[in-house]
C-alpha positions in Angstrom: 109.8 93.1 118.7 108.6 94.6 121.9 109.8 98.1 122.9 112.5 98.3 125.8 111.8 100.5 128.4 114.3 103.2 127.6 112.4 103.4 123.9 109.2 103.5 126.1 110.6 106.7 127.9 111.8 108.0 124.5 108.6 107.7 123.3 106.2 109.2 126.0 108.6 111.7 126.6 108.5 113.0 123.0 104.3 112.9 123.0 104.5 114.5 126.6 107.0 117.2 125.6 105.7 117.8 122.0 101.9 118.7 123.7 103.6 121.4 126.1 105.2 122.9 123.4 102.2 123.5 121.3 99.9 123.7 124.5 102.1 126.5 126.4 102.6 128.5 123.7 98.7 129.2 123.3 98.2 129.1 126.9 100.3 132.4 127.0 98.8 133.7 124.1 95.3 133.0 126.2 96.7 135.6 129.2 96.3 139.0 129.7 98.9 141.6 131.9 99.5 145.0 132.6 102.3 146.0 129.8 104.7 148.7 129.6 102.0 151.6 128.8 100.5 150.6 132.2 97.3 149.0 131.0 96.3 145.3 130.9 96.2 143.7 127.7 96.4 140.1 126.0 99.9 138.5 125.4 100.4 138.9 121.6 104.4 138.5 121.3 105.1 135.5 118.9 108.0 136.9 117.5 110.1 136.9 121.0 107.8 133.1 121.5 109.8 132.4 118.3 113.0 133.6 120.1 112.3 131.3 123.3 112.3 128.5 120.9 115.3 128.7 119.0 117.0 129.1 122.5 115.6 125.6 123.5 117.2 124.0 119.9 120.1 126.0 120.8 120.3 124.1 124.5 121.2 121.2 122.7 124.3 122.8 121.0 125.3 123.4 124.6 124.8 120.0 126.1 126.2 118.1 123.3 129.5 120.2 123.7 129.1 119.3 127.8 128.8 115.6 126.7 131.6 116.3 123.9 134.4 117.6 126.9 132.9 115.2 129.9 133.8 112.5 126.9 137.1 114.0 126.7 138.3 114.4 130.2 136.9 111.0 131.3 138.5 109.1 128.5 141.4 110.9 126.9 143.2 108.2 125.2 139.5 107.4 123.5 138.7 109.1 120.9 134.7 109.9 120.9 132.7 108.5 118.2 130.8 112.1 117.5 130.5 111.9 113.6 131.6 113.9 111.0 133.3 117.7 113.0 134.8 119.0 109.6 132.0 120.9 108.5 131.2 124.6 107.8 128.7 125.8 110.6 127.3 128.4 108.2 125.6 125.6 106.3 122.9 125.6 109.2 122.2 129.4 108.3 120.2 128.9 105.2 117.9 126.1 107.3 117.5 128.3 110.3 116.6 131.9 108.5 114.0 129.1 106.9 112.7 127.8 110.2 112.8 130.9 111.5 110.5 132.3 109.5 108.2 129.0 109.1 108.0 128.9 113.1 107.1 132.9 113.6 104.4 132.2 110.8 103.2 129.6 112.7 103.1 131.5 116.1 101.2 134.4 114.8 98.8 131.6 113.2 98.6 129.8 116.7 98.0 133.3 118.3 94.7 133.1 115.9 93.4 129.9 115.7 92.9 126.6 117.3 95.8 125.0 119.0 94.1 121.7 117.6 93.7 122.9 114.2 97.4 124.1 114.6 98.9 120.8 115.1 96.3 119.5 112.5 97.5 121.7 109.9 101.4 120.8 110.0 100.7 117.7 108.4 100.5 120.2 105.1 104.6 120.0 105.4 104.4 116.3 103.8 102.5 117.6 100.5 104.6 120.4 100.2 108.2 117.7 100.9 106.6 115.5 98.3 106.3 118.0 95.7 109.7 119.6 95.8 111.9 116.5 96.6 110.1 115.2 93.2 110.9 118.6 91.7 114.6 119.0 93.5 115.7 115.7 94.6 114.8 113.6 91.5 112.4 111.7 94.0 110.0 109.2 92.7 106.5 109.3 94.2 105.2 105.7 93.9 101.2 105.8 93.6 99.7 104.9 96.4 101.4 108.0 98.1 99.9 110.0 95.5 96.7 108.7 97.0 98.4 109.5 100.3 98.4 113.2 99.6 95.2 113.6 98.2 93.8 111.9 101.3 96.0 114.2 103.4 94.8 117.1 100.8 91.1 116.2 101.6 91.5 116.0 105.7 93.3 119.5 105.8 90.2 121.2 104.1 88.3 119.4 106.2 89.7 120.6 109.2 89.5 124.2 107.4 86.2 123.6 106.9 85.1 123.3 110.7 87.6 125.9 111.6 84.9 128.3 109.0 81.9 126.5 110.2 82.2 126.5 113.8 84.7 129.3 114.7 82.3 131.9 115.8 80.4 129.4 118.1 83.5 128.3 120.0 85.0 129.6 122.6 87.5 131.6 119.7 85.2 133.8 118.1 87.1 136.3 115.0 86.3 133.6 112.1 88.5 135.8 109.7 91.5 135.9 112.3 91.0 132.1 112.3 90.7 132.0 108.9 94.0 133.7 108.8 95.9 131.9 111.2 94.9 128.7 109.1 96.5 130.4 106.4 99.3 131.2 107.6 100.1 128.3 109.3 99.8 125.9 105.7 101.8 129.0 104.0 104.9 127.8 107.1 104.4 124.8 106.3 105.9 125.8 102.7 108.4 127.5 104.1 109.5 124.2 106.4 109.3 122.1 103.4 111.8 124.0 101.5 114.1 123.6 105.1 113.8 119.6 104.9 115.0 119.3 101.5 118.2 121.3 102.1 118.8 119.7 105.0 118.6 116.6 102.5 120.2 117.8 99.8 122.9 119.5 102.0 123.2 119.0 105.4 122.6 115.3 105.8 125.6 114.3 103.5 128.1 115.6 106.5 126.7 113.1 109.0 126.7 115.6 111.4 125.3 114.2 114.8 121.6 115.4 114.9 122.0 116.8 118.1 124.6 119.5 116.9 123.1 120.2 113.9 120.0 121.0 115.5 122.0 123.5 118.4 123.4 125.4 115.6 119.9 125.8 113.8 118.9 127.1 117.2 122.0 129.0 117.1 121.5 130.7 114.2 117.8 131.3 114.4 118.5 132.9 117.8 120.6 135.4 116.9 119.2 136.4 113.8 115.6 136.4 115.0 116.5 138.0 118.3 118.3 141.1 116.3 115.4 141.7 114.2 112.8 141.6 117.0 114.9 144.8 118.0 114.4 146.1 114.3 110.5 145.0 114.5 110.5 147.4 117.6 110.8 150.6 115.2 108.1 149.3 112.6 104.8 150.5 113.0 102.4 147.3 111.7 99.4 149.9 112.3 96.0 147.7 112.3 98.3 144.3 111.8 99.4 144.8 115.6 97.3 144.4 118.6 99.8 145.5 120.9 98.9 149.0 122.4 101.5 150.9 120.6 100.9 149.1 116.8 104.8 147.9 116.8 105.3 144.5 115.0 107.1 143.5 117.9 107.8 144.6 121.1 110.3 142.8 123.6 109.9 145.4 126.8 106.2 144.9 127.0 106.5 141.2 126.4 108.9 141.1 129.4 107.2 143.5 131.3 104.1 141.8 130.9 105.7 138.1 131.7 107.0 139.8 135.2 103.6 141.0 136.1 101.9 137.6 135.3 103.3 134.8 136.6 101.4 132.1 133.9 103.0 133.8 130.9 106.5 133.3 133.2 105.6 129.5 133.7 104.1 129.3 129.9 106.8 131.0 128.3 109.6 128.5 130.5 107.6 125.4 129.8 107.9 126.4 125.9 111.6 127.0 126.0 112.3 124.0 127.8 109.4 121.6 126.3 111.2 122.2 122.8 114.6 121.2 124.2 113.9 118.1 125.5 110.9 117.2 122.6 113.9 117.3 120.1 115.8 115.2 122.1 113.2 113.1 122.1 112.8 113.3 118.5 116.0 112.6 117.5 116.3 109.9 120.1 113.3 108.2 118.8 114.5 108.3 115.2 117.8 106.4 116.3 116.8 104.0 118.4 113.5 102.9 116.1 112.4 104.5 113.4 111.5 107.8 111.7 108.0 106.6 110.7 108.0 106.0 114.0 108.6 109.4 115.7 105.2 110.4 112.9 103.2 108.1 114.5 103.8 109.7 118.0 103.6 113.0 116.3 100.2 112.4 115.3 99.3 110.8 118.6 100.8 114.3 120.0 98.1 115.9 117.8 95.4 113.6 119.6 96.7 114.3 123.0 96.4 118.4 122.3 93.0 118.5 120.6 91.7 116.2 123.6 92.9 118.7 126.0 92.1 121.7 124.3 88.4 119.8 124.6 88.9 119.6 128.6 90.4 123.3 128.8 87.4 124.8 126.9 89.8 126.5 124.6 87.4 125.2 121.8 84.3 123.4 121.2 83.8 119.8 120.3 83.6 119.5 116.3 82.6 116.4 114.6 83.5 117.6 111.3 87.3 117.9 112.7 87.5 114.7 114.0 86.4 113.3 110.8 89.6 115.5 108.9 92.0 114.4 112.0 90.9 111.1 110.9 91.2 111.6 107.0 94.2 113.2 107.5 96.0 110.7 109.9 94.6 107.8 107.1 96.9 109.6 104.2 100.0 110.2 106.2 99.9 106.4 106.9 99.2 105.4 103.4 102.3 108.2 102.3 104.5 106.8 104.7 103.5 102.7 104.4 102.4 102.2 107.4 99.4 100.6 108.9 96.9 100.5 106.0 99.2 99.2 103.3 101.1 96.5 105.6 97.6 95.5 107.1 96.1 94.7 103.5 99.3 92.9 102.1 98.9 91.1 105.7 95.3 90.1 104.6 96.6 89.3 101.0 99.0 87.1 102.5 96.5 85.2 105.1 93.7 84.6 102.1 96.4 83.4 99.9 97.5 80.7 102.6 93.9 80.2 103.1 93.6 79.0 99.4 97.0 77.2 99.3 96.0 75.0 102.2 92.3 74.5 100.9 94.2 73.3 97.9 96.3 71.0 99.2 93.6 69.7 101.6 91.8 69.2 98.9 94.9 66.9 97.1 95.1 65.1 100.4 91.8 64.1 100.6 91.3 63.2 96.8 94.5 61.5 97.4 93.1 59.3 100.3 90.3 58.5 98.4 91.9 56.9 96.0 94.2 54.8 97.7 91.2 53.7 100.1 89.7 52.6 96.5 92.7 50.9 95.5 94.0 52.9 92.9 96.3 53.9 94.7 96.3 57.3 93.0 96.7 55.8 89.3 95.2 54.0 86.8 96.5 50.4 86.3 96.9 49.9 82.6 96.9 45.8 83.1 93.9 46.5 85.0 90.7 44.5 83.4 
């Protein structure tokens, strides 16, 4: 069935949206400004970049409650199909103090590596699903998406492999901080594994719109993460920190420095409102066709950010990391069934009609042959 053109929009809008995200993020951790001490140094916040994401989930709390009372006013004898409003908000806590942590991992492992190789190594999060919805969901894992995984296992080394190989060639040149950042990136992924199957085991029982539940995630996350960015200001990480005064985190210097340099302004906007509308996107990509679906144009989101990475310079070209992008993208399509698996049933299929119709060409013809012989198919018995 052919896409409308609404899913079309859905669809490059997610890709589109998905790519800033990722793409902004690093391009701010790329600039330098002058900070609060006065001297000009790079942009290493990814704490308060962690905080500028939750506020974008947390945007679509606040339009679905603008949509929920333009609903209202506009049709107050009709009740709004909204789904399931009885529901404790707190249950979004556990999730967010999760993503919170999984997505400051990740920013401090973007801040150190490859935005390519970041995007690369978030397709850990399906090994790490797999394993606990087996071991807290009573899942079954049929076979070939055990061959799924350990493709998937094989591409992500890969993919570490040429970070190793070629990271002090590039354009990025601490190998241990990229080393690092791979690290800590596959160690989030953990962390967001654990999130999905809560929000299975938990959340998704309530069919709360997904919307909502992701605003009150962003909620959550927002407020928690921005109180302890104040609490990060007092902690000394010492050699951990490249900010100018060692702090794990510090907000007036990150602001200070996004007023005196307009591209970490524009970066640090684009991030904030890139994640907004990507999980709108998302969610709206999901409903209206499919949540293998929304993986595929996640993974062509991946292709579009390592392509531009390419044309930015931000890293060299690797063969060896195409070749685990490849792998990689091969066992996510075998986990999820789609592509490889369909095609060869497809194939099954065709040679099996193949020899059905050889078969009964070949009855026809014997067939014909034997009434042009006069037997008509048979053997007379009377016959002399």
């Amino acid at each position: 069935m052919a896409w409308t053109a609404k899913q079309m929009l859905l669809a490059v809008m997610m890709v589109i949206t998905g790519s800033i995200n990722t793409l902004s993020t690093k391009w701010a951790d790329r600039q330098s400004a002058e900070g609060r001490d006065g001297n000009v140094h790079s942009f290493d916040h990814p704490f308060l970049q962690a905080v500028g994401m939750f506020l974008g989930e947390f945007s679509c709390l606040i339009v679905f409650q603008i949509i929920k009372t333009y609903n209202r006013v506009r049709r107050p004898n009709q009740e709004p199909n909204l789904g399931n409003q009885s529901f404790n908000p707190l249950i979004f806590l556990p999730p967010a103090l999760c993503d919170m942590c999984g997505t400051s991992l990740m920013y401090v492992g973007l801040n150190l590596t490859f935005a390519s190789s970041f995007q690369m190594l978030r397709g850990a999060v399906i090994i790490f699903t797999a394993l606990l919805s087996v071991a807290f969901l009573g899942s079954t894992i049929r076979k070939v998406m055990w061959t799924g995984i350990f493709i998937i296992l094989v591409g992500l080394a890969l993919v570490g492999v040429s970070d190793i190989i070629f990271g002090n060639t590039g354009a990025q040149t601490d190998t241990n901080g990229i080393i690092a950042g791979d690290l800590l990136i596959i160690m989030a992924q953990i962390i967001a594994a654990v999130q999905m199957v809560y929000e299975e085991k938990f959340v998704t029982r309530y069919s709360i719109p997904a919307m909502q539940a992701v605003g009150w995630e962003g909620f959550f996350g927002f407020i928690v993460l921005g109180i302890l960015n104040i609490i990060f200001f007092y902690i000394d990480a010492g050699a951990f920190s490249k900010l100018p005064t060692h702090k794990l985190e510090d907000p007036i210097d990150a602001f200070i420095q996004i007023g005196n340099n307009w591209r970490i302004l524009l970066a640090t906007v684009g991030n904030v409102v890139s994640i907004a509308f990507f999980n709108f996107a998302g969610i709206s990509v999901t409903k209206e066709l499919s949540a293998t679906t929304r993986m595929v144009l996640d993974s062509v989101r991946t292709l579009f950010i390592w392509l531009i990475t390419l044309f930015l310079a931000w890293q060299d070209f690797q063969i060896l990391q195409l070749v685990g992008f490849v792998i990689l993208l091969s066992g996510m399509c075998l986990y999820n069934n789609i592509i490889i698996v369909p095609a060869f049933r497809y194939c099954q299929e065709r040679r099996r009609a193949g020899r059905h119709m050889t078969q009964v060409g070949g009855e026809h013809e014997r067939l014909v042959n034997d009434t042009a012989s006069g037997t008509g198919g048979f053997q007379d018995p009377t016959a002399t």
